[in-house]
DSSP file (Angstrom, degrees, kcal/mol; ACC not computed):
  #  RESIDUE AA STRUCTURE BP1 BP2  ACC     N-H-->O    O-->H-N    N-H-->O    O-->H-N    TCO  KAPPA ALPHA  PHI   PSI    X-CA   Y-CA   Z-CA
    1    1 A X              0   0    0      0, 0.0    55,-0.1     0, 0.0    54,-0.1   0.000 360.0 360.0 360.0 163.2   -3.8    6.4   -3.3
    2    2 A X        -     0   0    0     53,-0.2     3,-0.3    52,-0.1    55,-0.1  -0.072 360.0 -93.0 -80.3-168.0   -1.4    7.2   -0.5
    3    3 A X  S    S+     0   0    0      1,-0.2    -1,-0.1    54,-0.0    54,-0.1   0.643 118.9  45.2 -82.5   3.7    1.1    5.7    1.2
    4    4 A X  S    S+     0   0    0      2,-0.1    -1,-0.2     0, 0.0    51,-0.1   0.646  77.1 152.1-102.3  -6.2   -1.2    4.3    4.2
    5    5 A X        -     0   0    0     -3,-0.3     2,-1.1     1,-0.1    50,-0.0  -0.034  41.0-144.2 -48.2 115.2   -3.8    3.2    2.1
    6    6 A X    >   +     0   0    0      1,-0.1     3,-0.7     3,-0.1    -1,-0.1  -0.490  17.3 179.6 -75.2  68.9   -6.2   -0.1    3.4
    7    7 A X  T 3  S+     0   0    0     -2,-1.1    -1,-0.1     1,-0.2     3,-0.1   0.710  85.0  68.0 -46.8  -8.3   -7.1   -2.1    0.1
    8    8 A X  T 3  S+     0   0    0      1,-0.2     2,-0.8     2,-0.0    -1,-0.2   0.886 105.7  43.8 -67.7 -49.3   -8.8   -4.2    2.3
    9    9 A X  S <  S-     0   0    0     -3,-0.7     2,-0.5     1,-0.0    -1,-0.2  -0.814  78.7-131.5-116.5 155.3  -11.4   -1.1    2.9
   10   10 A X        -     0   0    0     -2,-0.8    21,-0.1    -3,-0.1    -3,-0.1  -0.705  28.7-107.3 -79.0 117.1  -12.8    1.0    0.5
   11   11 A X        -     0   0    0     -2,-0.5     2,-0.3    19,-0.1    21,-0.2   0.023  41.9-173.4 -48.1 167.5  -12.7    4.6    1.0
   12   12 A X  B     -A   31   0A   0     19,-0.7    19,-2.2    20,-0.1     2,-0.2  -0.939  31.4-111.3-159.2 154.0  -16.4    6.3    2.0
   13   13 A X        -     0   0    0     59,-0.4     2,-0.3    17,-0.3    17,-0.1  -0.471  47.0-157.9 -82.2 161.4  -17.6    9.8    2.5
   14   14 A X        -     0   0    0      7,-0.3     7,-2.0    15,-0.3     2,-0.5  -0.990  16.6-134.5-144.7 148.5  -18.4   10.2    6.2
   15   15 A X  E     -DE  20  70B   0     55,-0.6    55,-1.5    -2,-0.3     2,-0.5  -0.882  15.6-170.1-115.1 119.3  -20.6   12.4    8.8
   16   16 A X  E >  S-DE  19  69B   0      3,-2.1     3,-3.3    -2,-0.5    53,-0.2  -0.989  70.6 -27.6-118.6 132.1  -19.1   13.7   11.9
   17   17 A X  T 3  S-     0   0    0     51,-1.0     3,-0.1    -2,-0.5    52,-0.1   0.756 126.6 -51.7  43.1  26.6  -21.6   15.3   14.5
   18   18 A X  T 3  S+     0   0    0      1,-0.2     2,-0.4    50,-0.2    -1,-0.3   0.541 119.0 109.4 114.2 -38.7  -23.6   16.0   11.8
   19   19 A X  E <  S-D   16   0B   0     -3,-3.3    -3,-2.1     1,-0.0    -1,-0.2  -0.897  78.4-104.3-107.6 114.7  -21.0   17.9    9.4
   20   20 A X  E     -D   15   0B   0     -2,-0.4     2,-0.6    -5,-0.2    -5,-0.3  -0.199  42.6-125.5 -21.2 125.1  -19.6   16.2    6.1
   21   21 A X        -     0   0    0     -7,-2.0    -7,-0.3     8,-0.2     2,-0.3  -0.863  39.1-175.6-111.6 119.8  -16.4   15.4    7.4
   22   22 A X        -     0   0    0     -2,-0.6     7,-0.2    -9,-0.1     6,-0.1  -0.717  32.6 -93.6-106.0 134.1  -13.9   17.1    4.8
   23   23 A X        -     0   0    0      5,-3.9    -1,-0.1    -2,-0.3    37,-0.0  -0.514  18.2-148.5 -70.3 140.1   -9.9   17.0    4.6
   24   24 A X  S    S+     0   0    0      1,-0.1    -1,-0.2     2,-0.1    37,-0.0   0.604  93.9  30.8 -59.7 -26.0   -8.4   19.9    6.4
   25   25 A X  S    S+     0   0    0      3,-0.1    -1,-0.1    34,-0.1    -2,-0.1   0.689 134.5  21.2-111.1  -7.7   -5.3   19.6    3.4
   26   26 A X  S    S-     0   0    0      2,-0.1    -2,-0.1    33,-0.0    32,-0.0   0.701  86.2-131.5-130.5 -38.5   -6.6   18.5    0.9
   27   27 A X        +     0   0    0      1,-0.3     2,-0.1    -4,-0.0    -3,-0.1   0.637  59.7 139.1  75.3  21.4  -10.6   19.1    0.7
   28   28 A X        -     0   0    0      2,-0.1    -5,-3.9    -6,-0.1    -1,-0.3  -0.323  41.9-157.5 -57.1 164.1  -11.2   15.5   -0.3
   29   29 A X        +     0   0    0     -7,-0.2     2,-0.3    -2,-0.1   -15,-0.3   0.001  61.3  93.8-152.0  55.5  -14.2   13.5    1.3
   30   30 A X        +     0   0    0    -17,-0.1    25,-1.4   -19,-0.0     2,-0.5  -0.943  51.8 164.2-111.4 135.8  -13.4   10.2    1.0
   31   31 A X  E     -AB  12  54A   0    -19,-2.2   -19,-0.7    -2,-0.3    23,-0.2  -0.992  32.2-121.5-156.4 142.5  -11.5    8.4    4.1
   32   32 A X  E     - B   0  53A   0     21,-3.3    21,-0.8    -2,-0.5     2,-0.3  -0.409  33.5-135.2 -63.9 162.9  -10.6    5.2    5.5
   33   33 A X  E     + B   0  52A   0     19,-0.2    19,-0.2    -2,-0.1     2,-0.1  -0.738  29.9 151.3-141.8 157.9  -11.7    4.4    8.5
   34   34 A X  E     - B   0  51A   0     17,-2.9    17,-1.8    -2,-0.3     2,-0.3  -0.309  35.1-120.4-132.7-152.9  -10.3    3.0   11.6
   35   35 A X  E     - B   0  50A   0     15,-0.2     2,-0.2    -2,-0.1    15,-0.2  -0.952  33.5-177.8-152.0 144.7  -10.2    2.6   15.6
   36   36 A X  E     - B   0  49A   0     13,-2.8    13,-2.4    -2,-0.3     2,-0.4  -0.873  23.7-131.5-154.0 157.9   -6.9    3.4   17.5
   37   37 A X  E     - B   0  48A   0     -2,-0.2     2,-0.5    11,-0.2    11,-0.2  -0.976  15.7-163.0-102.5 105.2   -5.7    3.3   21.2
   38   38 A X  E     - B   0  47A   0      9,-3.7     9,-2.6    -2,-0.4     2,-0.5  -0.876   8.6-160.9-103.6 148.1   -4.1    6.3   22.3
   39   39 A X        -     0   0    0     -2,-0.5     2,-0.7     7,-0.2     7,-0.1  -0.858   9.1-143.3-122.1 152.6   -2.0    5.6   25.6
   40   40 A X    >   -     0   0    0     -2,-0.5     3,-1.2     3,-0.3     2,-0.2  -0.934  24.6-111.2-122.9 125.7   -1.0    8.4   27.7
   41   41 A X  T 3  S+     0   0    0     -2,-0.7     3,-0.1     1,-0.3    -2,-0.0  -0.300 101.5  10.0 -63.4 109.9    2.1    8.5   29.4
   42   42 A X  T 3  S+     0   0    0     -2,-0.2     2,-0.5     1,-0.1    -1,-0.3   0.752  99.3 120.6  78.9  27.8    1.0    8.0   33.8
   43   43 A X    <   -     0   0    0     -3,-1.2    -3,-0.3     1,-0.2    -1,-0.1  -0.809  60.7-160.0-137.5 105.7   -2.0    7.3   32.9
   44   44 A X  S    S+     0   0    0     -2,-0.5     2,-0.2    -3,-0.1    -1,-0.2   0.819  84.4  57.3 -36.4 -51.7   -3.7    3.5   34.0
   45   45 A X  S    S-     0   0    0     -3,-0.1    -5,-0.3     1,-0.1     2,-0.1  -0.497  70.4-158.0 -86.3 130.6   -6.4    3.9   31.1
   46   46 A X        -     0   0    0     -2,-0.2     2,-0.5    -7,-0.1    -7,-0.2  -0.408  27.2-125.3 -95.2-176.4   -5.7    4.3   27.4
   47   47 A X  E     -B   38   0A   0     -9,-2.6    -9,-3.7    -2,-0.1   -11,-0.1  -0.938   6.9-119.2-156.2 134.4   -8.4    5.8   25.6
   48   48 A X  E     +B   37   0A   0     -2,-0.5    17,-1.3   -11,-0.2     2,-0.3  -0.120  41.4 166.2 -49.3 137.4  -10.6    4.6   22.2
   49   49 A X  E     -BC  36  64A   0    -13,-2.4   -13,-2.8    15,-0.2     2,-0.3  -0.947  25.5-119.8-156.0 157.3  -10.4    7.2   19.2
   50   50 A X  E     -BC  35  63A   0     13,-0.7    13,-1.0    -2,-0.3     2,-0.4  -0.579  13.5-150.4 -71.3 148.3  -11.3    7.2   15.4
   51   51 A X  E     -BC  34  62A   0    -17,-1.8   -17,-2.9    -2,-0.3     2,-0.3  -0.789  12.4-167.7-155.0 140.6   -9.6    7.7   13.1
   52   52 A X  E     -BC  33  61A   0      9,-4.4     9,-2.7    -2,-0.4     2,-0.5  -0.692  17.1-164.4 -90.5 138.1  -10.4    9.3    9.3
   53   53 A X  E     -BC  32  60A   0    -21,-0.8   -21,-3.3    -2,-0.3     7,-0.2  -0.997  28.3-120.4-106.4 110.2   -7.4    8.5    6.8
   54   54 A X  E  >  -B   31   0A   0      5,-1.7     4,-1.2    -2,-0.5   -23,-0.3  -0.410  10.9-140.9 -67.7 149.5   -7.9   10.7    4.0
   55   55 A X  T  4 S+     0   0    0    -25,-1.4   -53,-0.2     2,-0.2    -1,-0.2   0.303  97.5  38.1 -96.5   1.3   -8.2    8.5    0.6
   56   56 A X  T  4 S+     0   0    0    -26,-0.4   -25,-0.0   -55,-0.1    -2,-0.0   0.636 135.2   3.6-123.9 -79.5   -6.0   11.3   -1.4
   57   57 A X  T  4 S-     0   0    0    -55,-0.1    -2,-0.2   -56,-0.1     3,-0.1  -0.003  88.9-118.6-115.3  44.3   -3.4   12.5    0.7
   58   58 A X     <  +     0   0    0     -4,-1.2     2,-0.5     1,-0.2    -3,-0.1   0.644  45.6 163.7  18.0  55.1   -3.4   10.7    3.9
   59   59 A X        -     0   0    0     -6,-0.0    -5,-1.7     2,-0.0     2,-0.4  -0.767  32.4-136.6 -81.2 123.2   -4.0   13.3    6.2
   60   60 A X  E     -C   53   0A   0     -2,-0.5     2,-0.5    -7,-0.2    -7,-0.2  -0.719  15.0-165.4-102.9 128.8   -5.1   11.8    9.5
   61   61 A X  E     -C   52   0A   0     -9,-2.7    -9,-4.4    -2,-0.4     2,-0.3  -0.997  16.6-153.7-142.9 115.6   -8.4   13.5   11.8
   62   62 A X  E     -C   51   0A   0     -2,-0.5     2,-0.3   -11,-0.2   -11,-0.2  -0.787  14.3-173.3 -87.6 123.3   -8.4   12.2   15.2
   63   63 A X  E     -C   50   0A   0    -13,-1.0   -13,-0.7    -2,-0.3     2,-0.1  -0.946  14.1-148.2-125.1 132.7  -11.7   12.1   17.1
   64   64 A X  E     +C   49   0A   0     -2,-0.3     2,-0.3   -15,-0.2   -15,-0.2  -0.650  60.0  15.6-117.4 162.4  -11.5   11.0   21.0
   65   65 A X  S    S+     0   0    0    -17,-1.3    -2,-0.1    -2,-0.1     2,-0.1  -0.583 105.8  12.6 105.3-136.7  -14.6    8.9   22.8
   66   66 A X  S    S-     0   0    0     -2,-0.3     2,-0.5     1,-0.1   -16,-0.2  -0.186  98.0 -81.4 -84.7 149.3  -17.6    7.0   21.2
   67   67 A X        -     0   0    0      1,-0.1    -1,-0.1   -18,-0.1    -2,-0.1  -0.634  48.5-167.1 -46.2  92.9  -17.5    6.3   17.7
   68   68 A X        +     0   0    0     -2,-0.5   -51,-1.0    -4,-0.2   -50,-0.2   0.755  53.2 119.5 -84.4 -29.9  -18.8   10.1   16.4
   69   69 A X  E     +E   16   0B   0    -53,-0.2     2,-0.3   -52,-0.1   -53,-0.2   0.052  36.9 162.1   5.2 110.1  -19.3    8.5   13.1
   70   70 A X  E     -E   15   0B   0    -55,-1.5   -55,-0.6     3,-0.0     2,-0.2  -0.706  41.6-114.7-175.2 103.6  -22.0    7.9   10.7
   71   71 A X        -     0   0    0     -2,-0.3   -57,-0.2   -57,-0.3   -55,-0.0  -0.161  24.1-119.6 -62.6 126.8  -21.4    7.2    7.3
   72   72 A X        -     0   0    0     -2,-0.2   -59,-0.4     1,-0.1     2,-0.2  -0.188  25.1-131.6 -64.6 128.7  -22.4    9.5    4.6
   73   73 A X        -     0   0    0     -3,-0.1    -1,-0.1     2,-0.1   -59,-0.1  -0.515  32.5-102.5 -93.6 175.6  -24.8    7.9    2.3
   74   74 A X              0   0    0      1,-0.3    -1,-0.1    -2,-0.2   -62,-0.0  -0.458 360.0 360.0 -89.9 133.9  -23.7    8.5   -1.8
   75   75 A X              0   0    0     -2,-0.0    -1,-0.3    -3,-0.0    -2,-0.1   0.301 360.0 360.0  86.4 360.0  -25.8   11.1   -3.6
């Protein structure tokens, strides 16, 4: 596993919008995932995102808004 890797969760295939959600570096499709705060610099409001941690090489795919999310089920 990498070096950010959750033993607490277990990696999962996942669905975004609809589409197998796939590493962009690596072309695993297993991922952590978790919920992040991004704060913007002037800005009163932070704002909710996902985020997929790839299970192989912990490449991180950022998603902004509502939980877009809906976990792939196996086979």
């Amino acid at each position: 596993m990498g070096l950010f890797y959750n033993k607490q969760k277990a990696p999962a295939p996942y669905t975004v919008l609809d589409k197998a959600l796939i590493c962009q570096h690596c072309g695993n499709e297993t991922f952590i995932m978790e919920e992040s705060v991004i704060h913007f610099r002037g800005e009163i409001s932070n704002r909710a995102a996902t985020v997929f941690i790839c299970a192989n090489c912990t490449h991180v795919h950022w998603f902004m808004g509502e939980q877009p999310n809906i976990p792939r089920m196996p086979g």
